[in-house]
N, C-alpha and C positions, 0 to 999 in steps of 0.2 A: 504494500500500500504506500502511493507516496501522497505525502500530507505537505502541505505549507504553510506557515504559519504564519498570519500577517496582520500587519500593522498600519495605521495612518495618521498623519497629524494636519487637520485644517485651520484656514485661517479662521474659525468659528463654525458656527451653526445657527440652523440648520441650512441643510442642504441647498432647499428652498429659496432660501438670500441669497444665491448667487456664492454662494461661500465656495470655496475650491479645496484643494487637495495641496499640499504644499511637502510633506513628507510622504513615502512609502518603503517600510521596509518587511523585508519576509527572508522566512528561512525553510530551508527544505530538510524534510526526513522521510528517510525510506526506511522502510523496517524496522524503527525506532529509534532509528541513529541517526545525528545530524551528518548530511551530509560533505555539509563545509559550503556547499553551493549559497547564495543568498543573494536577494535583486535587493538593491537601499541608494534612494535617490532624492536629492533635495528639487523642488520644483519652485517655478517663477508662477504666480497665480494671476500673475494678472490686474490684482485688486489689493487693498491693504488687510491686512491682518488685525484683526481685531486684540483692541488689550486684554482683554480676559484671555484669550487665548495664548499669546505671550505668557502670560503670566502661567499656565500650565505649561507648553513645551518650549519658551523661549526662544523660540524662530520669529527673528526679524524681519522686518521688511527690507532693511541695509544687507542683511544677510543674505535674501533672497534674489538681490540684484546679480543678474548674469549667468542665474542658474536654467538649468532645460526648462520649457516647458511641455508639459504632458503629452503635447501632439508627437514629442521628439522621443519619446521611451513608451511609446503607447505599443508598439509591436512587439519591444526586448520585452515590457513587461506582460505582456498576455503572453506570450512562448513560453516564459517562468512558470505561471501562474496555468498554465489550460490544461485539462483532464484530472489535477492534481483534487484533494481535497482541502477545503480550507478551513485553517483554526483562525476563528477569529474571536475576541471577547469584546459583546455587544455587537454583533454580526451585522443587526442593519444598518447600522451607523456606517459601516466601513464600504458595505456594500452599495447602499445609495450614493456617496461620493463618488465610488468605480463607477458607478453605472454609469450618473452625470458626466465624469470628464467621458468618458468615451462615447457618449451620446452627444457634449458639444462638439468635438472634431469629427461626427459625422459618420463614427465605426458605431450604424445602424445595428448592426450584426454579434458586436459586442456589447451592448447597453444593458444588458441582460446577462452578468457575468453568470448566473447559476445555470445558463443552458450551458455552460464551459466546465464548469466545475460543480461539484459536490461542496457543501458548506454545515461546517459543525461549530456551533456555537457556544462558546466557555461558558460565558455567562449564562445561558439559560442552563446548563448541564448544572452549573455552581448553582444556581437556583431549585433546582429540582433536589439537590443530594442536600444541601443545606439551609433551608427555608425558613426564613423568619431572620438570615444571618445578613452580615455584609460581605458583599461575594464580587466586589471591586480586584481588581490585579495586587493590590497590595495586599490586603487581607486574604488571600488567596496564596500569595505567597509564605504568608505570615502560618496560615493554615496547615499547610504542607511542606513547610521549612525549605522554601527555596530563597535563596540569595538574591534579595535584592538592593542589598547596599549602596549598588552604584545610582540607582534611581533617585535622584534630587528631581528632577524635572520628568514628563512626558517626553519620549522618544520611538519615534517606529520603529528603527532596528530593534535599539535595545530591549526596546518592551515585546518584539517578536522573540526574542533571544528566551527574555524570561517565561511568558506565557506557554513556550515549549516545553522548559522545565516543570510548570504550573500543569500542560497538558499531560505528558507523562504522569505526572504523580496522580494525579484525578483518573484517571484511567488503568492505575495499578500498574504501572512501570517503572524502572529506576529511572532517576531522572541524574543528571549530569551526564551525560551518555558518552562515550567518547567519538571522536570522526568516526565516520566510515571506514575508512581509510586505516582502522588502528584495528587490523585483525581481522580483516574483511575481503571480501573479493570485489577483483577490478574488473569490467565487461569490455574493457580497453576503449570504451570511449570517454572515458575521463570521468565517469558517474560511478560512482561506489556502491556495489551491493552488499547486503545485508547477508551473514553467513549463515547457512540455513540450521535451524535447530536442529536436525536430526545429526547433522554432520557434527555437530557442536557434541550430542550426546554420543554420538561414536566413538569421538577423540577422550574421553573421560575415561580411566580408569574404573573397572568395576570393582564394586564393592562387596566386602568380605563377607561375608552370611554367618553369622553364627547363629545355630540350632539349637533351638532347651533340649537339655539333656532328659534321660527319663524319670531321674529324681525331680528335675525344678518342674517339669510338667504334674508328677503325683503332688507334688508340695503347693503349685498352682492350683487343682482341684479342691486339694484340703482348703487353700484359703476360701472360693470360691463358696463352698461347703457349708464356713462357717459365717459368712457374710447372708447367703440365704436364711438361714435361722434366722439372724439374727433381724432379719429385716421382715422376714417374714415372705417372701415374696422371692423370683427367683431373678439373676439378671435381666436387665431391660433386653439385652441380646439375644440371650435365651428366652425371650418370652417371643418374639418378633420371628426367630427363627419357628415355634413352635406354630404362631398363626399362617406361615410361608409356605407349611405343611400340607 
């Protein structure tokens, strides 16, 4: 499965006002490992950036001067992004912006990212497992002990980086994972695959068996024995196995 994990920072909200897309960063995993691959682009919007918004990811408007705009990484960025599925936390936020820029330049055909991709959403996943909690990226990290120290500010890469970690752990995975590339196979196009588990368990040494002897098995019986009495009643196993009969 390759999943992406993506991120976006606008000049405000919502979508609606004309607002635009000013950061987008994502990362890619396949088989549960980060790849190493990742699309992360600062964008020219067009329009000013609202202070509230500053005030969350600190992207200026001095900043933004000279950088691409959207029309110019609108192909690199769907080629990253197409067939894959997408982690995003608060999914439609991110997704109405995609839609919008690639709706103004006129790619009719992409306005509509989910006919491109599959889409799973942190947040509502975080809502359903933890309900009545706060299920924002920080606390979420906070929840599952992933690292986010380096977070002063809102970032796309970076907060793609961590939501990976955040999506592993919510989903029963180790999370810090290492490349691909650290014990893994190469398909020799420069993309790193995942090494298959079975192969994983072939390579392990097997393990020793030691057998009850036929004293600890009488001695097991005896306890068994006196645990009935004493309860009145015979093992929950033994009862289960009797009605299986």
């Amino acid at each position: 499965m390759r999943y992406v994990v993506l991120d976006t920072e606008t000049t405000g909200m919502p979508v609606t006002d004309g607002h635009r897309i000013i950061e987008i960063g994502c990362v890619e995993l396949v088989g549960r490992r980060l790849t190493g691959r990742h699309f992360h682009v600062y964008l020219q919007p067009d329009r000013e950036v609202d202070e509230g918004a500053i005030a969350v990811h600190g992207i200026t408007n001095d900043f933004l001067v000279g950088k691409p705009r959207f029309k110019d990484v609108a192909d690199e960025f769907f080629e990253f992004i197409k067939g894959a599925e997408l982690i995003i936390h608060n999914a439609a936020f991110d997704i109405g912006f995609i839609n919008n820029e690639f709706g103004l330049i006129g790619h009719t055909e992409r306005s509509e990212i989910t006919e491109h991709c599959t889409v799973l959403d942190t947040l509502l996943m975080a809502r359903e497992r933890h309900p009545g909690q706060r299920n924002n990226l920080d606390a979420l990290c906070k929840r599952y002990g992933v690292d986010n120290s380096g977070r002063d500010l809102h970032g796309a890469l970076l907060d793609a980086e961590i939501l990976a970690d955040v999506f592993l752990a919510m989903t029963g995975g180790q999370t810090h994972l290492s490349l691909a590339g650290e014990g893994s196979d190469n398909d020799g196009s420069g993309r790193q695959q995942a090494t298959p588990i079975r192969r994983l368990a072939a390579d392990r040494p097997r393990l020793r068996v030691i057998r009850a002897s036929e004293d600890e098995l009488a001695a097991h019986v005896a306890r068994l024995a006196i645990i009935e009495k004493a309860a009145g009643a015979p093992p929950v196993w033994a009862q289960l196995e009797v009605g299986a009969e």
